[in-house]
C-alpha positions as CSV (number, residue, x, y, z in Angstrom):
1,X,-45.3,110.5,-0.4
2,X,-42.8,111.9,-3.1
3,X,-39.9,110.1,-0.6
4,X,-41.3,106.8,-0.3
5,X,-41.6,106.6,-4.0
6,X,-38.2,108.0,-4.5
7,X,-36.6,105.3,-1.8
8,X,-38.7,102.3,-3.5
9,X,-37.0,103.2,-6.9
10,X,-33.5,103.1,-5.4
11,X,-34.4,100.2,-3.3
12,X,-35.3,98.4,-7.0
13,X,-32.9,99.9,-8.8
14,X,-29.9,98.5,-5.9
15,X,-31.7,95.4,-6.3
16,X,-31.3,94.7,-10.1
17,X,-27.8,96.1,-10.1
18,X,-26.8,93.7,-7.3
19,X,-28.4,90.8,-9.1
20,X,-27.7,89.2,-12.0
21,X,-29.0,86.2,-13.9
22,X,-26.2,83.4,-14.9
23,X,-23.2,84.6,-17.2
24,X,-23.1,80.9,-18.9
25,X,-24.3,77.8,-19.2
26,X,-22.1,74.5,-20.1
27,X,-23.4,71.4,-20.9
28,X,-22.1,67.9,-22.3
29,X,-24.0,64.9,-22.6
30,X,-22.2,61.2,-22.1
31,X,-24.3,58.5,-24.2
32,X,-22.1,55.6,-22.6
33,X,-23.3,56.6,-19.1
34,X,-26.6,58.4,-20.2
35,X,-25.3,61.2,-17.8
36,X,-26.0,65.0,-18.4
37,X,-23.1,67.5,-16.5
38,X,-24.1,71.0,-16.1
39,X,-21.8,74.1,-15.1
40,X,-23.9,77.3,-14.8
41,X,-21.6,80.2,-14.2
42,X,-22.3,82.6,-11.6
43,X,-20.0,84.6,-9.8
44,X,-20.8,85.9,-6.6
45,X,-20.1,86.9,-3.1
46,X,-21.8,85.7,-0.9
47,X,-23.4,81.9,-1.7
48,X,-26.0,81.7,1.0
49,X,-27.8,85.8,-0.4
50,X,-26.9,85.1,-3.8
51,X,-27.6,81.8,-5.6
52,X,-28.7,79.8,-8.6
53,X,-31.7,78.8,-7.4
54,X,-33.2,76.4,-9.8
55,X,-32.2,74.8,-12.6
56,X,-34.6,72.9,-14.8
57,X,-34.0,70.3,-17.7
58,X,-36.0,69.8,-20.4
59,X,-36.5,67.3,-23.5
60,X,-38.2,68.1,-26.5
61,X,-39.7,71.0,-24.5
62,X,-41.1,68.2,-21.7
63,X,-39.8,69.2,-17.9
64,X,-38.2,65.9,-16.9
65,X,-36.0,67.2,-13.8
66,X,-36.7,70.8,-11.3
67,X,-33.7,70.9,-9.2
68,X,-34.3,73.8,-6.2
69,X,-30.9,75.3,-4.4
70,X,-30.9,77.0,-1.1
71,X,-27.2,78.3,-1.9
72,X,-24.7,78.3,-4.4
73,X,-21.8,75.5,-4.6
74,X,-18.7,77.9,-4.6
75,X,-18.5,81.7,-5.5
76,X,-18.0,80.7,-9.5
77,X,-20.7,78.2,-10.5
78,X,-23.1,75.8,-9.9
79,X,-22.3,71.8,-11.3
80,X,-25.1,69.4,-11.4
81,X,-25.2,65.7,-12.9
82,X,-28.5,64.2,-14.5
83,X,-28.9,60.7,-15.1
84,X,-31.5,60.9,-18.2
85,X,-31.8,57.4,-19.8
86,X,-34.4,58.2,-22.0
87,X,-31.9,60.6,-24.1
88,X,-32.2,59.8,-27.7
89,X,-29.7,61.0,-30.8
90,X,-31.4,64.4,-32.1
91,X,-33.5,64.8,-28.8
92,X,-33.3,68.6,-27.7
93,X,-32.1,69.1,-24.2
94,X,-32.8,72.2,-22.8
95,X,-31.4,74.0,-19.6
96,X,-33.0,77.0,-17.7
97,X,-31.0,78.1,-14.7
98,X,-32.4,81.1,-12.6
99,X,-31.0,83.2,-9.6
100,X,-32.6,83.7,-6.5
101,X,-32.9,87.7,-6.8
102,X,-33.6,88.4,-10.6
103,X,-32.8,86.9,-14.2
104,X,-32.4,83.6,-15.7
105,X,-30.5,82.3,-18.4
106,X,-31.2,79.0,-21.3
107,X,-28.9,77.1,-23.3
108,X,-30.0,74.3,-25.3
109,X,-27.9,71.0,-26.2
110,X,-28.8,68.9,-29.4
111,X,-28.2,65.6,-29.1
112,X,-25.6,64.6,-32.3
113,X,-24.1,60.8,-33.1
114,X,-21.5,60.4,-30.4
115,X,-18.0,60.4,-32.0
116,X,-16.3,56.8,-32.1
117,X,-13.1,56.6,-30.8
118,X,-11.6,53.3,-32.0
C-alpha cells in the first residue's frame, strides 16, 4: 500500500512539473474591422501531448466565443482571430486560455477610443 501511494505522488508530482498553464496572453482589438487577434504564449515540446486547449472570450463577463484545440499551432503559441461586432468603446473583453494537462491563465482588454490617425 505504502508504494502505490508513494508512485501516485510522483506520478502527480511529474505531472504538474511537466505542465504548465500559459506564460502570456496578447491581445489587440481592431474597431475598423471589429476583429479581436489573440497570441497565448506557450512553449512546448511536443504540440499534439501538450496544448492550449481552449480558449474562451468574454464581454462584460458574458461567454460570447468557446474555441476547443486538439493541438497547439507551433511550439511557441497559439493565435486566434474573433470577429466580435458587437464590441463597444469601454466594453471589457476578457480572455481565458487553458492547457490541456493543468493551469490556465486570464488577461483582460478594455476597450478605449481608438487613436485617429489623420
Amino acid at each position: 500500500m505504502k508504494k502505490i501511494v508513494i508512485f501516485i505522488f510522483l506520478l502527480t508530482l511529474s505531472i504538474i512539473s511537466y505542465s504548465h498553464s500559459a506564460s502570456e496572453i496578447k491581445a489587440t482589438f481592431d474597431f475598423n474591422s471589429k476583429m479581436l487577434y489573440v497570441t497565448v504564449e506557450h512553449s512546448v515540446k511536443d504540440v499534439k501531448s501538450h496544448y492550449i486547449k481552449k480558449i474562451e472570450i468574454q464581454i462584460n463577463g458574458k461567454t460570447i466565443i468557446t474555441q476547443n484545440y486538439t493541438k497547439q499551432q507551433n511550439e511557441n503559441n497559439q493565435d486566434a482571430a474573433y470577429l466580435i461586432t458587437d464590441a463597444l468603446i469601454g466594453d471589457k473583453i476578457t480572455i481565458n486560455a487553458s492547457c490541456n494537462i493543468l493551469g490556465t491563465k486570464k488577461f483582460t482588454l478594455l476597450l478605449n477610443q481608438p487613436e485617429n490617425n489623420e
